[in-house]
C-alpha positions as CSV (number, residue, x, y, z in Angstrom):
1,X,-79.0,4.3,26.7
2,X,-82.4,6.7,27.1
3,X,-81.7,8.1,23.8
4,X,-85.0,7.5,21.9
5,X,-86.1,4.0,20.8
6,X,-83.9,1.1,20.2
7,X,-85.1,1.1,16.5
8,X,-84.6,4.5,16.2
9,X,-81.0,3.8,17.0
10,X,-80.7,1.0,14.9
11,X,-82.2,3.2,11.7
12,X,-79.7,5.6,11.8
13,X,-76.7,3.1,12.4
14,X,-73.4,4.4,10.6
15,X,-72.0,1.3,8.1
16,X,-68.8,1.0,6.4
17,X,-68.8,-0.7,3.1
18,X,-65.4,-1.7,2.2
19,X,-66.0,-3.9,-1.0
20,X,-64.2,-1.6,-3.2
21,X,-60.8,-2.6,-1.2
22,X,-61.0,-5.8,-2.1
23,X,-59.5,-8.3,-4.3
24,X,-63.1,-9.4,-5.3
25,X,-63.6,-6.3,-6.9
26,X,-59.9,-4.7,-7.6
27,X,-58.7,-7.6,-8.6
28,X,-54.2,-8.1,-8.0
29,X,-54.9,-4.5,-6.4
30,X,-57.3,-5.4,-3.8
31,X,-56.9,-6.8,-0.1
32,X,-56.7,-10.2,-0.2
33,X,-58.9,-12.2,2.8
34,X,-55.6,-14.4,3.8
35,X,-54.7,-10.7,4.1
36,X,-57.1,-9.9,6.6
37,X,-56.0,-12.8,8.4
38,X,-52.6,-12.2,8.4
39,X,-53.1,-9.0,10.5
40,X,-55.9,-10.6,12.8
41,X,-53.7,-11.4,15.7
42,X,-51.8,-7.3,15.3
43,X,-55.4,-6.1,14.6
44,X,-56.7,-7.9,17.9
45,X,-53.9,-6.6,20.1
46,X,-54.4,-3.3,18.9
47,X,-57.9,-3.7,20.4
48,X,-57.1,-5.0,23.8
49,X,-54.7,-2.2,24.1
50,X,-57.2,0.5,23.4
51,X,-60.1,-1.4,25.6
52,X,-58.0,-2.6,28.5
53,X,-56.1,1.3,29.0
54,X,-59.7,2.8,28.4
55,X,-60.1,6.1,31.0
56,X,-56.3,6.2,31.6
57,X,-55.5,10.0,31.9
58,X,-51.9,9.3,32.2
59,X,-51.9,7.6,28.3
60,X,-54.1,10.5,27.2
61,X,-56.9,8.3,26.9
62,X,-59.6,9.8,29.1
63,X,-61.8,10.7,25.5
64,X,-63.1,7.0,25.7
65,X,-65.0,7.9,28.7
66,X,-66.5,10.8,27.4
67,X,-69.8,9.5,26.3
68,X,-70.6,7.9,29.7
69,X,-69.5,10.5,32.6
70,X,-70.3,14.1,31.5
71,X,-74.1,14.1,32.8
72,X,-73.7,17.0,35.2
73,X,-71.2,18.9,33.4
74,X,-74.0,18.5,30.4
75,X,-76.8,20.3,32.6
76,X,-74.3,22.5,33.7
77,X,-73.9,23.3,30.1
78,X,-77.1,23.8,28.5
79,X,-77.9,26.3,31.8
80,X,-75.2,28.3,30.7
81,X,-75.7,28.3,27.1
82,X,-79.7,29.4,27.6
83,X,-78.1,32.5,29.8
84,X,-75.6,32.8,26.8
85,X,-78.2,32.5,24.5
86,X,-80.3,35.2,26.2
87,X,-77.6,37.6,26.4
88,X,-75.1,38.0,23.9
89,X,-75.6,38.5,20.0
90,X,-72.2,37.0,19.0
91,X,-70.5,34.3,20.5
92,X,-66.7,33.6,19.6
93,X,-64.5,30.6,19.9
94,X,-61.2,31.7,20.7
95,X,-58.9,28.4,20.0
96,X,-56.3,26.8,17.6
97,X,-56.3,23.2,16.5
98,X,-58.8,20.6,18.1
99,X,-60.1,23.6,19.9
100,X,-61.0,25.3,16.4
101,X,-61.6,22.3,14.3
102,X,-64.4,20.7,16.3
103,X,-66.2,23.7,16.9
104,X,-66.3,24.4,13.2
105,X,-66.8,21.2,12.2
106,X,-69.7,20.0,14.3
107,X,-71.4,23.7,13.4
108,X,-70.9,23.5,9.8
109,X,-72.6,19.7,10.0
110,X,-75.6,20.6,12.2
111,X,-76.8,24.5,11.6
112,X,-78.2,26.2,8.9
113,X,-75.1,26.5,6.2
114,X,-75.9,30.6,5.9
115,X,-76.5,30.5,9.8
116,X,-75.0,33.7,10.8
117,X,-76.6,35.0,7.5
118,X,-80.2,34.3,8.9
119,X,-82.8,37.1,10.5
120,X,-82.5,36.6,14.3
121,X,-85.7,34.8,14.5
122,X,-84.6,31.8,12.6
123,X,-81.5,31.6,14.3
124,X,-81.5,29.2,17.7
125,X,-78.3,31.1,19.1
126,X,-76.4,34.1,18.4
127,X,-74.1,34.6,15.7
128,X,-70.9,32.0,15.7
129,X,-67.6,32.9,14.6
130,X,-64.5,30.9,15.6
131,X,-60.7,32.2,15.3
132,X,-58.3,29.3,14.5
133,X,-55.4,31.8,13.0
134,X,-53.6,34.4,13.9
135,X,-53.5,36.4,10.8
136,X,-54.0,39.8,11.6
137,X,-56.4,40.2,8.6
138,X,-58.8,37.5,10.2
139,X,-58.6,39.8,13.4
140,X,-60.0,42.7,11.9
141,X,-62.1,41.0,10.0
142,X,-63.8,39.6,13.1
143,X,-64.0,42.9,15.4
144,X,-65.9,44.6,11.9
145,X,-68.7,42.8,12.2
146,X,-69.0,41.9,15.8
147,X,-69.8,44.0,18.3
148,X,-67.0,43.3,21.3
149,X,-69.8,44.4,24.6
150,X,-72.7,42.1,22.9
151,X,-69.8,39.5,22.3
152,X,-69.5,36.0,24.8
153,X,-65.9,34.9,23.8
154,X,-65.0,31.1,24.7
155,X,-61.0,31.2,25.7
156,X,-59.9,27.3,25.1
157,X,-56.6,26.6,26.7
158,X,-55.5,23.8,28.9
159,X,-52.2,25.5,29.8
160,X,-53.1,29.2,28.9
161,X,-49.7,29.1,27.5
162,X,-51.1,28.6,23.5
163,X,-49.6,31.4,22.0
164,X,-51.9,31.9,18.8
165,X,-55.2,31.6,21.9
166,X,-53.4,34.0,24.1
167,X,-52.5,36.6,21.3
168,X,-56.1,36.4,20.4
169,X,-57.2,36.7,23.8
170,X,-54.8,39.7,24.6
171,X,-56.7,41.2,21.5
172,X,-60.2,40.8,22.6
173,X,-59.4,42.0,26.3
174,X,-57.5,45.3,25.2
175,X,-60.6,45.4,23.0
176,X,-62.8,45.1,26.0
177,X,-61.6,46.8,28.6
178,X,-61.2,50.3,26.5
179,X,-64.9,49.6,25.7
180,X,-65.6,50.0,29.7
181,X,-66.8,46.1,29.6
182,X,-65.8,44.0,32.9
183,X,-64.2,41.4,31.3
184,X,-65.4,38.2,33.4
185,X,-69.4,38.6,32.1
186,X,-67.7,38.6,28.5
187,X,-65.3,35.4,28.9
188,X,-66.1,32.2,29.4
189,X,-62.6,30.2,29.7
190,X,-62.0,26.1,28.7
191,X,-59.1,24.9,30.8
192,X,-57.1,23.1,33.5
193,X,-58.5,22.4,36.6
194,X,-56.7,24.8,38.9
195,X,-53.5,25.1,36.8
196,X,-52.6,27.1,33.9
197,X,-52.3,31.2,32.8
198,X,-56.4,31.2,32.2
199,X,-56.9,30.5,35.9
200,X,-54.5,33.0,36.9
201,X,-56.1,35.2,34.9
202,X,-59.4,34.6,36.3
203,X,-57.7,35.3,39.9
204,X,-56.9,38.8,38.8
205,X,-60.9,39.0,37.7
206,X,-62.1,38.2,40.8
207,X,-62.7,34.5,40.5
208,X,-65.7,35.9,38.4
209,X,-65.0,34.0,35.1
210,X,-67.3,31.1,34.6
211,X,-64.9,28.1,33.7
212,X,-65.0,24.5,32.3
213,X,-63.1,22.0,32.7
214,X,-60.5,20.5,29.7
215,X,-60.0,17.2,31.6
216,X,-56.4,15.7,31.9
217,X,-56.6,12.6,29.7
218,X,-58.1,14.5,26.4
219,X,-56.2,15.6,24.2
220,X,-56.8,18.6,21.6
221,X,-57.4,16.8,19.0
222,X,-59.8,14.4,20.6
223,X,-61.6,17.2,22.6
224,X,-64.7,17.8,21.0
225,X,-67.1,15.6,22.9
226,X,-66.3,17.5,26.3
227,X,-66.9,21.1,27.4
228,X,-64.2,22.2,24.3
229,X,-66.7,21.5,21.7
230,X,-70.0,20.8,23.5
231,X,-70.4,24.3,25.3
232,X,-70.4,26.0,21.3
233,X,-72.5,23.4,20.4
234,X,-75.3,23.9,22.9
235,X,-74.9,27.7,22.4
236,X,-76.2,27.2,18.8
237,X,-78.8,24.9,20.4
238,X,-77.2,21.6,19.2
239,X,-78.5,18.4,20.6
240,X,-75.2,17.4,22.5
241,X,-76.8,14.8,24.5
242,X,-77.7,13.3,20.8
243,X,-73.8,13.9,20.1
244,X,-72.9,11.3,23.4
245,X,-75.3,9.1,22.8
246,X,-74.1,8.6,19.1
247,X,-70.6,8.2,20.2
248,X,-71.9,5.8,23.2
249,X,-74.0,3.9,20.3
250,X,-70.6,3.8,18.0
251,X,-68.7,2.6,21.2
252,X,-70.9,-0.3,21.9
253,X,-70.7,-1.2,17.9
254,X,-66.8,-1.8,18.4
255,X,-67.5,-3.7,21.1
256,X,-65.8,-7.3,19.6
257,X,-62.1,-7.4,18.3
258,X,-63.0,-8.7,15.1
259,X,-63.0,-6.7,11.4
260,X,-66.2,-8.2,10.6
261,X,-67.8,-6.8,13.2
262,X,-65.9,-3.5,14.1
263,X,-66.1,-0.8,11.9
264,X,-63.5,1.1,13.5
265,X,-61.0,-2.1,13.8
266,X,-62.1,-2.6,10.1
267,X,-61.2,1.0,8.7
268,X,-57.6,0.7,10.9
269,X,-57.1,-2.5,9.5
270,X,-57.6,-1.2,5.9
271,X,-55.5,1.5,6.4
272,X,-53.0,-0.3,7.9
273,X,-52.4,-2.8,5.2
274,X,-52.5,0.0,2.5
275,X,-49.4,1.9,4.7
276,X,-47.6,-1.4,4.7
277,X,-48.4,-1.3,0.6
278,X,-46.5,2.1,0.7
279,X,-50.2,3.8,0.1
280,X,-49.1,6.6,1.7
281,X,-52.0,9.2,1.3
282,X,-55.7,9.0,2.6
283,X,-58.2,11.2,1.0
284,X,-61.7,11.8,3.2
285,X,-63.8,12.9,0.8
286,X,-67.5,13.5,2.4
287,X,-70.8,14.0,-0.2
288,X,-72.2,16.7,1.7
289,X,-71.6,20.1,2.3
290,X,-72.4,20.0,5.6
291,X,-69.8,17.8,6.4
292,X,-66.9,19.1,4.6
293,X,-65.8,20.1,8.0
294,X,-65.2,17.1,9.2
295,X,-62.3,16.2,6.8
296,X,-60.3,18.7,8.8
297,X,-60.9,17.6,11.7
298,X,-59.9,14.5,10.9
299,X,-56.6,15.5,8.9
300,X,-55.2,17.1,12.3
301,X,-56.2,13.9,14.3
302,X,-55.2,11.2,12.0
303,X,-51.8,13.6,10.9
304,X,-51.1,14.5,14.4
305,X,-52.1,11.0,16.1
306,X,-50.0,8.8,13.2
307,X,-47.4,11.1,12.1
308,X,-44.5,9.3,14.3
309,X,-40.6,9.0,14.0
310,X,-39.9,6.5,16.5
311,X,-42.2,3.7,17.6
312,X,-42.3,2.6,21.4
313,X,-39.3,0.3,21.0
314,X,-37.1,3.3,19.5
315,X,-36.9,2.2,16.0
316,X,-37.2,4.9,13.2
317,X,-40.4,4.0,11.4
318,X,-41.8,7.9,10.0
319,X,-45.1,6.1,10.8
320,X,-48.0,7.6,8.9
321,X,-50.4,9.0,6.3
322,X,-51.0,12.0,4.3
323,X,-54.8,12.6,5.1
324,X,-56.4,15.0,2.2
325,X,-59.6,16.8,2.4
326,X,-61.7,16.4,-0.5
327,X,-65.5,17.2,-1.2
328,X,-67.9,15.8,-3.5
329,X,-69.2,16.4,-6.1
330,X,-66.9,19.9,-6.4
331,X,-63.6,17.9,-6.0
332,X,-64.7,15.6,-8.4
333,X,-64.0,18.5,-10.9
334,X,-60.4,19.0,-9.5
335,X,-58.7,15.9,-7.8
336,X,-60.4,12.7,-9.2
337,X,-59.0,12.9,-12.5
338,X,-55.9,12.5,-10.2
339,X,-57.2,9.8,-8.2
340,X,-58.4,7.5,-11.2
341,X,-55.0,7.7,-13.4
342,X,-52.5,8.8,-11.3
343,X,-50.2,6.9,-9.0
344,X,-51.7,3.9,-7.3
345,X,-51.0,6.0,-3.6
346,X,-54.3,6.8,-2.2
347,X,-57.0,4.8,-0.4
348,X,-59.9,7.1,-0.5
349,X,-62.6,7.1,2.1
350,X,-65.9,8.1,1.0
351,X,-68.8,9.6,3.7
352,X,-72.4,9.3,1.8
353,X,-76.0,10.5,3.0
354,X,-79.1,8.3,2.8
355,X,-81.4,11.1,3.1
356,X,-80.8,14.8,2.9
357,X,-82.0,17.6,5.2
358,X,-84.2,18.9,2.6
359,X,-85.5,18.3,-1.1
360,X,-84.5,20.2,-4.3
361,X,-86.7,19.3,-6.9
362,X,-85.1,19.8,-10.9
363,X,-87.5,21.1,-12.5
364,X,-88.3,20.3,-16.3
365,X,-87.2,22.1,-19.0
366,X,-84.8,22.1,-22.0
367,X,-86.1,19.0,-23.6
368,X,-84.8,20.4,-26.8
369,X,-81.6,19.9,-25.5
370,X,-80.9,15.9,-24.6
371,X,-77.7,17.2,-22.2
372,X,-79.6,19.1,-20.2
373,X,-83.3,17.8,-20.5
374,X,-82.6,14.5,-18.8
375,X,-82.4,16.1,-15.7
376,X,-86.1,17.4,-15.3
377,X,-87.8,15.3,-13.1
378,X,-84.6,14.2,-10.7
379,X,-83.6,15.7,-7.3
380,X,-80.7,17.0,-6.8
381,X,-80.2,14.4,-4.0
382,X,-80.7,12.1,-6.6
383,X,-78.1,14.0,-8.9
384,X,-75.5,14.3,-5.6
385,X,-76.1,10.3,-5.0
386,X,-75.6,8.9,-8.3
387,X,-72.6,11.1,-8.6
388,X,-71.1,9.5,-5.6
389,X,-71.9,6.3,-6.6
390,X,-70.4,6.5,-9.8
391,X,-67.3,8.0,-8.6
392,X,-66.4,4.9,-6.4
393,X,-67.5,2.4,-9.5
394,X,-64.9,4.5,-11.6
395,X,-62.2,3.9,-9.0
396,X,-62.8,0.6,-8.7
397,X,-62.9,0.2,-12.3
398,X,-59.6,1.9,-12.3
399,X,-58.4,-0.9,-9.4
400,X,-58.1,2.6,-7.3
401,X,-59.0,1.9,-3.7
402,X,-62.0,3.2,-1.9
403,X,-64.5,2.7,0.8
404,X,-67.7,4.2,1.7
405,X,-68.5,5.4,5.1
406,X,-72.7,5.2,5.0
407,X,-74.8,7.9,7.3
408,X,-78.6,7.1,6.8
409,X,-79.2,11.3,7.5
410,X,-76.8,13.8,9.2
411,X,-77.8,15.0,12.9
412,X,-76.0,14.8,16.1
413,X,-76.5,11.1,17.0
414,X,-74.8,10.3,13.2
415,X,-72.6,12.9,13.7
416,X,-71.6,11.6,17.5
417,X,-71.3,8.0,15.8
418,X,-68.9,9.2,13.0
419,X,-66.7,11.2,15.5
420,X,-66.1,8.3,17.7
421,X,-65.3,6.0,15.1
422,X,-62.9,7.7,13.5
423,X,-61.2,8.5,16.7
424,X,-60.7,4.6,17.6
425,X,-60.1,4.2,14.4
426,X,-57.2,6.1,14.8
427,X,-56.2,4.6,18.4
428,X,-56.7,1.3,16.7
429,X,-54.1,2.1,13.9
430,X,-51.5,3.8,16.5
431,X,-51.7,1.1,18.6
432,X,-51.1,-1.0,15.7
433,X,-48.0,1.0,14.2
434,X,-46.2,0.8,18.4
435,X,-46.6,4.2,18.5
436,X,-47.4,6.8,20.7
437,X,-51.0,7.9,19.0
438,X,-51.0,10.6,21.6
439,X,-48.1,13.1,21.5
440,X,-46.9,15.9,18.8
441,X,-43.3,16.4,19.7
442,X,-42.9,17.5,16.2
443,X,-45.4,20.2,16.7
444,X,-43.5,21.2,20.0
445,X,-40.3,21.8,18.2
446,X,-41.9,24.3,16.0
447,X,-43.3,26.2,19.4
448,X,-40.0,25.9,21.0
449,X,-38.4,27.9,17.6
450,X,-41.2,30.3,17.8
451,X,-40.9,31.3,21.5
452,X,-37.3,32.0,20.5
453,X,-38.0,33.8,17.6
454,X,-39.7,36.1,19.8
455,X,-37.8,36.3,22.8
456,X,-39.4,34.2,25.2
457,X,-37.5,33.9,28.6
458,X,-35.8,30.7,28.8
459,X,-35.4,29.9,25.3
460,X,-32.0,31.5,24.6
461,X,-30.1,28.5,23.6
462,X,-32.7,27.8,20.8
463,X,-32.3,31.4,19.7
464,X,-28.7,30.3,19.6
465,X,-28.8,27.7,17.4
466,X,-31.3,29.1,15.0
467,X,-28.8,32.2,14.9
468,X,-26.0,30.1,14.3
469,X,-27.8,28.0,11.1
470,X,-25.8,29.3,7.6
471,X,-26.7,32.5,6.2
472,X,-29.7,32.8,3.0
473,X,-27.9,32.0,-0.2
474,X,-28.6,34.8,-2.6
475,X,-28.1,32.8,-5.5
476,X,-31.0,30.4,-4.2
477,X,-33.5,33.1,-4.0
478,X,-35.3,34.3,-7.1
């Protein structure tokens, strides 16, 4: 792998602990092992699909690869983001969805948690800002404290047809180009190949723009370990080769097609069973701040991915589950209370830390007072731990469903490994459900009434129909 030692690896190998979903523990509300085996033979076709269509662009299934064939386009890369580095003080992620999320999330796990707050000289990059809305507050918010001509802005668009990316990219160049800037040495563009709006755009530049490629079998939402999320990444001088290697370590983890040992196949399977129980939403609810991120990420890939109305055979099945982002310990004071006495409907998924980037002693003091005294002489890793641990005894206690997703410390390779995971996790569960894990046409419907809505050519008949739906009831307004 060339990724440090093997027993480096090995120390910082993501586990999932998935006692507290068992009868053994939950008693008549646990997964039963004949259960387990009842789904082996589903649970092992589900993994042959997944490993023998592996690389196929035309099933949107090129992310698997990702780990193993990017070593050029990762030089290519980190030259770009020193020059980046070197000239801009801002750079700014123009995207929506995957092209967002994984941006956000993978900065908000591995830099400073005030990083655009810090003096220059504790900063490894410039400042990071990324615009995943098109509310025209966030807009203005953004240009206020940016300056546009110090500004590198990352366009990330396969087609160059995303309306939300283009609005904000029509923005940014009106911005621009009334500054005097030349546009191309401000713009870097994620997209097709040769195809798309963003290349014809970079035609009328001059060919100057420097481009990456979003390859064809990667979708969005599993984008993040190619240029989409790895150029922003080694901007803020993230160790992306640590974020392949993780994923590459992950991949060879879920190497057999056996629960037992395949943590992915394992949290699919879990899942899966729970659906079929009509435990219909999933909670991710990390004990870190760094990674609060990550839950959502995950919600638009395991929403989007699972989220289904037909399976492959045409059957209606509404396939899916409600993911929900949670934190710990601050949702603790807000959602638990739910989760421990409310309606047996939730498996949640718990991501703990071994080891915390830094320490917080708790000082003494109050010993006067036995509610507050008892904490002198702790960390407050050791406060954020036991916290977590006691939260998954009280759900088990309560026969509430949970399992614990284990990272012995939180850098890239742990990070690459968690990424990957959850993504075959969710190919694993797709492919077990018969459905396609890899389209949205729900999300396409609501583009399609947009483009009418505003008067896009060729959507007339849509415009038709909406215009055509009954009139607002007054009487149903108050």
């Amino acid at each position: 792998m060339g990724y440090k030692t093997k027993e480096w690896r090995n120390s910082m190998r993501v586990t999932v602990d998935y006692n507290n979903m068992m009868s053994k523990f939950l008693g008549e509300q646990g997964i039963r092992d004949s259960q387990l085996r009842e789904v082996k033979g589903q649970a092992e076709a589900a993994y042959r699909y997944v490993a023998e269509n592996r690389g196929k662009d035309e099933l949107y299934m090129g992310w698997t690869e990702l780990p193993y064939n990017q070593d050029a386009i990762v030089a290519d890369i980190l030259a770009t983001a020193k020059e980046v580095r070197k000239k801009f003080k801002y750079f700014v992620v123009l995207g929506i969805g995957g092209s967002a999320l994984g941006p956000s999330m993978v900065f908000n796990a591995l830099c400073h948690l005030r990083y655009n707050e810090l003096p220059n000289n504790k900063r490894k990059g410039p400042k990071f800002y990324v615009e995943d809305n098109v509310d025209p507050v966030r807009m203005a918010a953004l240009l206020d404290v940016i300056e546009p001509d110090k500004t590198c802005f990352n366009v990330i668009s396969k087609s160059g047809a995303t309306s939300e990316t283009m609005t904000q990219y029509l923005i940014i160049a009106d911005v621009l180009q009334k500054a005097g800037v030349d546009l191309a040495e401000n713009l870097i563009f994620t997209t097709d190949a040769c195809r798309g709006n963003l290349i014809k755009i970079d035609n009328s530049l001059g060919g100057k723009v420097k481009k990456y490629i979003l390859p064809d079998g990667v979708g969005g939402r599993f984008s993040e370990l190619c240029p989409v999320g790895l150029l922003p990444a080694a901007v803020l001088g993230i160790d992306i080769k640590g974020l392949l290697a993780g994923a590459a370590y992950m991949d060879s983890l879920c190497s057999k097609p056996t629960v037992s040992h395949n943590p992915a196949l394992a949290c699919s399977v879990l899942q899966y069973i729970t659906m079929k129980q009509g435990k219909n939403i999933h909670v991710l609810m990390p004990y870190s701040d760094n990674l609060k991120l990550i839950a959502d990420w995950y919600c638009q890939l395991w929403a989007e991915s699972l989220g289904k109305a037909k399976d492959y055979d045409g059957n209606t099945v509404n396939a899916g589950t409600t993911p929900v982002k949670s934190l710990g310990v601050t949702d603790q004071h807000s959602q638990v209370q739910l989760y421990i006495e409310g309606p047996y409907d939730k498996v949640i998924t718990f991501i703990s830390v071994g080891q915390y980037g830094c320490e917080m002693p708790i000082p003494h003091g109050c010993e006067d007072i036995p509610d507050v005294g008892f904490l002198g002489g702790h960390t407050m890793q050791e406060l954020i731990q036991a916290e977590n641990k006691a939260t998954a005894y009280a759900l088990m206690r309560a026969g509430r469903m949970n399992y614990t997703v284990n990272m012995p410390e939180i850098n890239a390779f742990t990070l690459g490994q968690l990424m990957f995971m959850l993504e075959l996790q969710t190919a694993y569960a797709g492919a077990m459900l018969n459905i396609d894990t890899y389209n949205q046409p729900g999300v396409e419907n609501g583009k399609k009434a947009t483009f009418a809505l505003l008067g896009k050519k060729g959507y007339e008949g849509q415009k038709r129909e909406m215009d055509s739906a009954p009139e607002l009831d007054s009487k149903y307004i108050v």
